[in-house]
Residue, then its C-alpha position, 0 to 999 in steps of 0.5 A: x513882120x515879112x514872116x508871121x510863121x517865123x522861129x529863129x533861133x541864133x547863137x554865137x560863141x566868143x571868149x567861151x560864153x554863148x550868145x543866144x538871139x530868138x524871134x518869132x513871128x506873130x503867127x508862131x506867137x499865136x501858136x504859143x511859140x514865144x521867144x521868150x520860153x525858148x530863150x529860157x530853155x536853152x539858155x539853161x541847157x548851156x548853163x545860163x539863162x535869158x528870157x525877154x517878150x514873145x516876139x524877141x528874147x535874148x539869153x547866154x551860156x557858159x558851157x560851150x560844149x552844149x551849144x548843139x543840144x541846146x540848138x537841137x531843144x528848139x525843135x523838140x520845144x517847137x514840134x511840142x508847141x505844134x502838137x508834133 
């Protein structure tokens, strides 16, 4: 609620399976940056799937060694969004 224009995504790995955790601020949601999607698309790039509201989402993966590509498919979703 502090940060309107906020995306967060984060991730934790324990036991070889990947947590992922994503907010987004109301401005960012306004913009068509929904949690939900980016937990989608990343949650399948490490091998999962998740999803969840605009505004927070949760999801996981089985492939550790694709935790960096899918983190970095947060920008290139987000710059799309955007119009970047």
């Amino acid at each position: 609620d502090k940060a309107a224009n906020v995306v967060a995504v984060l991730a934790a790995v324990n036991g070889g399976k990947i947590t992922f955790v994503a907010a987004c601020g109301k401005e960012a949601v306004g913009l068509g940056i929904k949690a939900g999607d980016i937990i989608k698309q990343v949650s399948a790039i490490a091998g999962g799937s998740g999803g969840g509201k605009p505004d927070s989402a949760m999801g996981g993966g089985s492939d550790v060694v694709k935790l960096d590509n899918a983190l970095a498919a947060v920008d290139d979703f987000v710059s799309q969004k955007l119009g970047l």
